[in-house]
LOKOLLUM-370183 format. One line per 2 residues: for each residue x, y, z of N, C-alpha, C. Coordinates in Angstrom, 2 decimals, always signed. Last residue first. Layout:
// residues N
X,Y,Z,X,Y,Z,X,Y,Z; ...
// end
This chain:
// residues 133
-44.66,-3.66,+7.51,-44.88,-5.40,+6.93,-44.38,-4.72,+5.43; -42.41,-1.79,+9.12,-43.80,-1.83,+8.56,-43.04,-3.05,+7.94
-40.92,-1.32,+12.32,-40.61,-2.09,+10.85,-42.09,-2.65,+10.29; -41.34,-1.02,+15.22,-41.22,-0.48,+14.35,-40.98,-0.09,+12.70
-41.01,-3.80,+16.56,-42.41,-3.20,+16.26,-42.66,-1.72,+15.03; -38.29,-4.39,+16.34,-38.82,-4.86,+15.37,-40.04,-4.16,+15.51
-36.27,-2.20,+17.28,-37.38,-2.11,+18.13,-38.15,-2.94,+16.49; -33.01,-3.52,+17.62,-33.78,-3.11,+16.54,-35.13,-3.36,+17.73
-28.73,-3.55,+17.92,-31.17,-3.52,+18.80,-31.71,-2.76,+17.62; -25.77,-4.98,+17.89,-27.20,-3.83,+16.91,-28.54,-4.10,+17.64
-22.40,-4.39,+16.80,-23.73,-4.72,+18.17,-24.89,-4.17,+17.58; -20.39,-5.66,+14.69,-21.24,-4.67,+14.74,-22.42,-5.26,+15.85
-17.03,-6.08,+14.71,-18.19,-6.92,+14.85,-19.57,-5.33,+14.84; -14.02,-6.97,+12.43,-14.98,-6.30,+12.51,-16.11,-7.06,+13.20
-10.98,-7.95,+13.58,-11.97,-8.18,+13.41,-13.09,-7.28,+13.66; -8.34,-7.83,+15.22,-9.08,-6.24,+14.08,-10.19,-7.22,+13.28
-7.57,-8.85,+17.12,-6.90,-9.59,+16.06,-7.35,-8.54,+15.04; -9.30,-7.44,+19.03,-7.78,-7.73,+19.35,-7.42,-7.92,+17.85
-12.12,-6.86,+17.27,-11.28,-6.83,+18.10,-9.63,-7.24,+18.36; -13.47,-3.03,+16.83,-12.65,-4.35,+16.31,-11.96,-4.40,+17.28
-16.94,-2.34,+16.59,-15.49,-2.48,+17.17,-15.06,-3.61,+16.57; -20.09,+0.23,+16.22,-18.94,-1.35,+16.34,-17.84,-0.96,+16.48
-23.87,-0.39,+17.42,-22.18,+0.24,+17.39,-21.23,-0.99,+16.67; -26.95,+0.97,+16.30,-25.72,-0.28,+16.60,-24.32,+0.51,+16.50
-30.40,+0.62,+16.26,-29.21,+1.32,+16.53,-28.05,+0.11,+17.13; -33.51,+1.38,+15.14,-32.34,+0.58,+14.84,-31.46,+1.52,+15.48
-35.43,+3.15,+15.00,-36.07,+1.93,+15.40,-34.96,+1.04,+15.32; -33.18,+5.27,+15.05,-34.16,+5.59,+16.03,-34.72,+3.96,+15.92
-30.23,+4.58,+13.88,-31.84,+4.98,+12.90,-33.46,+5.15,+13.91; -27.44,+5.35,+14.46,-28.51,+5.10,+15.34,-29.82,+5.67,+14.37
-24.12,+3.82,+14.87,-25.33,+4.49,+13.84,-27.04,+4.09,+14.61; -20.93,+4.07,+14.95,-22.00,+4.28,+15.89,-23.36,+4.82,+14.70
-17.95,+2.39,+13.93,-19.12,+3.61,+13.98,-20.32,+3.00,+14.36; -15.36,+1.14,+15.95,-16.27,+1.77,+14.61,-16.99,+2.64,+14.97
-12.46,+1.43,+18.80,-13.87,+1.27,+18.14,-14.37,+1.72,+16.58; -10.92,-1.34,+19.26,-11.01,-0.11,+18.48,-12.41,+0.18,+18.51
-10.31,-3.46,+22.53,-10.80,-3.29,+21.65,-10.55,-1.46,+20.57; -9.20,-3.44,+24.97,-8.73,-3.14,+24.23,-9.10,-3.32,+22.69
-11.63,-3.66,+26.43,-10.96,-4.73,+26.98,-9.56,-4.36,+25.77; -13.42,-1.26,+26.62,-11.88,-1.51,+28.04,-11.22,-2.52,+28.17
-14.45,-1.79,+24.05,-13.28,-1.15,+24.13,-12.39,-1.43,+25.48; -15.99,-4.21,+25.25,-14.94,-4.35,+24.33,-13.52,-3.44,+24.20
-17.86,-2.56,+27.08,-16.67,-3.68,+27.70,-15.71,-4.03,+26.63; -18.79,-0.87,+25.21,-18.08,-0.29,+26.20,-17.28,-1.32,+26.65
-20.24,-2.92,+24.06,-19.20,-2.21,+23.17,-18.36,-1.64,+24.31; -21.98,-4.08,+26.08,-21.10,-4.86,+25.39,-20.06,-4.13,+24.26
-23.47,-1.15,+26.61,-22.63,-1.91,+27.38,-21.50,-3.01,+26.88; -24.48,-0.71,+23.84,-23.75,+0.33,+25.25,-22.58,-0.38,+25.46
-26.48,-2.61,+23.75,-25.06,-2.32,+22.82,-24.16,-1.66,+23.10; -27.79,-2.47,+26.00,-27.34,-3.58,+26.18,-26.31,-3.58,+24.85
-29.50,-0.10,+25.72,-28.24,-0.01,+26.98,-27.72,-1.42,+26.61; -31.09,-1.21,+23.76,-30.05,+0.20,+23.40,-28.80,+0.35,+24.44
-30.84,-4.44,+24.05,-31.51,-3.03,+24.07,-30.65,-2.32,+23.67; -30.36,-6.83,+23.68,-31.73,-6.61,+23.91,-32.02,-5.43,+24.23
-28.11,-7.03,+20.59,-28.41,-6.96,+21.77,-29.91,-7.25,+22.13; -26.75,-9.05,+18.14,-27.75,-8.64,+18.25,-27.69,-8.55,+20.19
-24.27,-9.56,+16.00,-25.08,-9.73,+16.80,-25.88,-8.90,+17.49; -22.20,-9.78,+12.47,-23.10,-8.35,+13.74,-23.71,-9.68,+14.61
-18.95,-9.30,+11.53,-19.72,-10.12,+11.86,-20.97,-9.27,+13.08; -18.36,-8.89,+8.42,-18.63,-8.11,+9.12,-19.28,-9.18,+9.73
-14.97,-9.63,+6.40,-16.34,-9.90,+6.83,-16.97,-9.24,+7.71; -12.74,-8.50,+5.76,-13.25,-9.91,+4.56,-14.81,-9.90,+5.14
-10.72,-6.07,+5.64,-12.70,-6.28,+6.24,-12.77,-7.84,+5.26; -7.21,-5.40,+7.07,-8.48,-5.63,+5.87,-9.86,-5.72,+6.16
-5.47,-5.30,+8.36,-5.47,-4.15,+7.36,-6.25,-4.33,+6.60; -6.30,-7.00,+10.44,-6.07,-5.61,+10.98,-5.94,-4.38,+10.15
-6.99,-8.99,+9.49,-8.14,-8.65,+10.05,-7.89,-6.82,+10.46; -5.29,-10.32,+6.77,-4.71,-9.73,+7.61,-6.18,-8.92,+8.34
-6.38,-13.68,+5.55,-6.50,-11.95,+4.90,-5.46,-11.28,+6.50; -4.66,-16.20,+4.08,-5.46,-15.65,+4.80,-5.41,-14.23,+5.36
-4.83,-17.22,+0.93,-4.06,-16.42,+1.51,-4.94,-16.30,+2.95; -6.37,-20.47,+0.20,-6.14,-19.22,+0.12,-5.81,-18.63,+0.67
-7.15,-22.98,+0.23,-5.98,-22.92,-0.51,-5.50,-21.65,-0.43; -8.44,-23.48,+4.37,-7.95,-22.99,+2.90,-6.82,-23.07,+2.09
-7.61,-24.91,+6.67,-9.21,-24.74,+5.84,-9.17,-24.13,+4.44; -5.00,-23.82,+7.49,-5.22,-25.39,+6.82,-6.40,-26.00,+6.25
-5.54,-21.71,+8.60,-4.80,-21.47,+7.37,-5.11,-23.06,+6.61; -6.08,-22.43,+11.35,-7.20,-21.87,+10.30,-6.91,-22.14,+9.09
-3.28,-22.62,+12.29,-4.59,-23.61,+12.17,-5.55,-23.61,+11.21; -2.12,-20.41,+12.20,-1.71,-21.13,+11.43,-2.86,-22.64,+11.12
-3.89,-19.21,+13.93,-4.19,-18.22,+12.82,-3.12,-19.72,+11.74; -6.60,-20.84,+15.90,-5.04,-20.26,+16.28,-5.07,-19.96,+14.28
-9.76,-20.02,+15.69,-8.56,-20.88,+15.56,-7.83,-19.79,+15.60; -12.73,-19.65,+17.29,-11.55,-19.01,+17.04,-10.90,-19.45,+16.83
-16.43,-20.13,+15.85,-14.99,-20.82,+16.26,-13.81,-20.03,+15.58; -19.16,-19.24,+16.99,-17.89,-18.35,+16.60,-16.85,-19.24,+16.67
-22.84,-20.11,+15.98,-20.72,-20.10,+17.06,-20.16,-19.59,+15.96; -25.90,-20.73,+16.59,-24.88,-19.97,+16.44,-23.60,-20.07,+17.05
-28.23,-21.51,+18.22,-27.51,-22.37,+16.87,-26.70,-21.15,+16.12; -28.38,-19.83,+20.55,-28.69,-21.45,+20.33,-27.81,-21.63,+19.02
-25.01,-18.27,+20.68,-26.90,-18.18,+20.54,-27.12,-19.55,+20.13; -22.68,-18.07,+20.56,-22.93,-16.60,+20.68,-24.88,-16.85,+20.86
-20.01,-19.37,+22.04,-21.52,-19.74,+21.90,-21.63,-18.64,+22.01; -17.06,-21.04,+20.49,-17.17,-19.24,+21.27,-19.49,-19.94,+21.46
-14.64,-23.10,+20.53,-16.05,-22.91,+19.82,-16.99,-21.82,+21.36; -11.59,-22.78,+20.17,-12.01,-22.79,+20.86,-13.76,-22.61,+19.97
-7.69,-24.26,+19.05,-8.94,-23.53,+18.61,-9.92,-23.93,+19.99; -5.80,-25.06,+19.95,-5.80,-24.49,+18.38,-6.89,-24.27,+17.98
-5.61,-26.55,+21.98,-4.79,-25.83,+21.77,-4.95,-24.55,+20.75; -9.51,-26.65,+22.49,-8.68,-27.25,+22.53,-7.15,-26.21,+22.07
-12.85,-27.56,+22.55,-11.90,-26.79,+22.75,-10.42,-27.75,+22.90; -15.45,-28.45,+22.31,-14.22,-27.92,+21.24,-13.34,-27.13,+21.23
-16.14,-29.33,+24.78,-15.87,-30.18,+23.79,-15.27,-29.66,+22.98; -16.67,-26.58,+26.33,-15.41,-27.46,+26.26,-15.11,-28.21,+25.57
-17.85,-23.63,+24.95,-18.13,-25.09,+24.38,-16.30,-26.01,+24.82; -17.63,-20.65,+26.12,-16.86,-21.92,+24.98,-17.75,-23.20,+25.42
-19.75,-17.39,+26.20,-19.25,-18.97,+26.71,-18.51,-19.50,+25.69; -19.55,-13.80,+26.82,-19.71,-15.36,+25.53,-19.27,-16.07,+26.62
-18.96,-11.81,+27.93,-19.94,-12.45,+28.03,-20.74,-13.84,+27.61; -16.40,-10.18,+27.77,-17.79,-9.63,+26.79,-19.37,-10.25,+27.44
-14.64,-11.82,+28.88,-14.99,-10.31,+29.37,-16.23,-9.69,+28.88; -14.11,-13.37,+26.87,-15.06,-13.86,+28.01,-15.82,-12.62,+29.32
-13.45,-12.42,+24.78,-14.66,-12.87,+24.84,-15.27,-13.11,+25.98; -10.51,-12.22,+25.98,-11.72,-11.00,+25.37,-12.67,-11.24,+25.50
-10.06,-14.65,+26.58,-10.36,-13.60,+27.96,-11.06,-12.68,+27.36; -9.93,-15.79,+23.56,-10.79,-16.12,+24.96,-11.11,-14.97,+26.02
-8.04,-14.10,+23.03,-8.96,-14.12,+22.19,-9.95,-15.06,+22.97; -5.75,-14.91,+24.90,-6.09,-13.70,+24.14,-7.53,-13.50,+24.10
-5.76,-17.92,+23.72,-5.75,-17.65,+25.33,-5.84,-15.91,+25.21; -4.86,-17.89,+20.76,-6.24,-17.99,+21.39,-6.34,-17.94,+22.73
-3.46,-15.11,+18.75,-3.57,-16.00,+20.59,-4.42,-16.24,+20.91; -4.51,-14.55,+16.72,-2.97,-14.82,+16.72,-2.90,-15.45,+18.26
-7.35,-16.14,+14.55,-6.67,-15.21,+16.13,-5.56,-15.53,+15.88; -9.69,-15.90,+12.20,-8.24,-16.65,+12.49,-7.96,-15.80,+13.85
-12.84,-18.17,+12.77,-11.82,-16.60,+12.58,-10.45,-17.04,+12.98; -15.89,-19.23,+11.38,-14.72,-19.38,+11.77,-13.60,-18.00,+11.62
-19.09,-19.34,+12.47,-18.32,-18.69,+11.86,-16.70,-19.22,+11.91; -21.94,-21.86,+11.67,-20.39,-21.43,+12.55,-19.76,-20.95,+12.05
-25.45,-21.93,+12.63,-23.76,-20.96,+11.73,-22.86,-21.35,+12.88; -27.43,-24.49,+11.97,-26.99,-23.75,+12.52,-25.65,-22.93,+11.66
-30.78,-24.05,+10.38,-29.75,-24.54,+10.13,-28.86,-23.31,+11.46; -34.31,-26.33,+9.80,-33.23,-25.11,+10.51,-32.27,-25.57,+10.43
-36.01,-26.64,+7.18,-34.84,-27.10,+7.89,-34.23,-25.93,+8.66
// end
């Protein structure tokens, strides 16, 4: 069975938290879009849905974490090259993004940043030819 992911994240402005993304390169999904939330397309069967942060709150009995003083999650994607983590980190930071750390294992290399809301994401290329069976 293939299965798809949808991540969900809390934002404090989703009109915010759109232009970021959209500066990055992501698409929305108009069907799910809407005041209080937006469905981000990061890859065929992959999304990012951003809810507004009181929205979200209504998926859980539980506190919802603060992104800016905490890590609940690390979310990574995947470039097609070394210039292509470059680049999508570089556009993050000028979009006001923080940046993380930068780790480069020669057949692996990835940066990261947090964004607006301090969500952790990690960009990463891997030369798979280089990864023994």
């Amino acid at each position: 069975m293939e299965r798809k992911l949808f991540v969900n994240l809390p934002v404090s402005k989703l009109d915010r938290a759109v232009s970021f993304f959209t500066a990055l390169g992501f698409e929305f999904n108009p069907d799910f879009t809407y005041e209080n939330a937006t469905c981000m397309l990061v890859g065929k069967d992959a999304f990012v849905m951003l809810l507004v942060r009181d929205f979200f709150a209504t998926f859980t009995d539980r506190p919802v974490a603060d992104p800016a003083t905490s890590t609940a999650a690390i979310i990574a994607i995947s470039a097609e090259s070394r210039d292509g983590v470059d680049q999508l980190v570089d556009t993050a930071l000028a979009q006001g993004a923080s940046a993380g750390a930068t780790q480069d294992h020669g057949f692996m290399y990835s940066r990261a940043f947090y964004d607006l809301d301090g969500h952790h994401w990690e960009v990463l290329w891997m030369d798979e030819s280089q990864i023994s069976a």
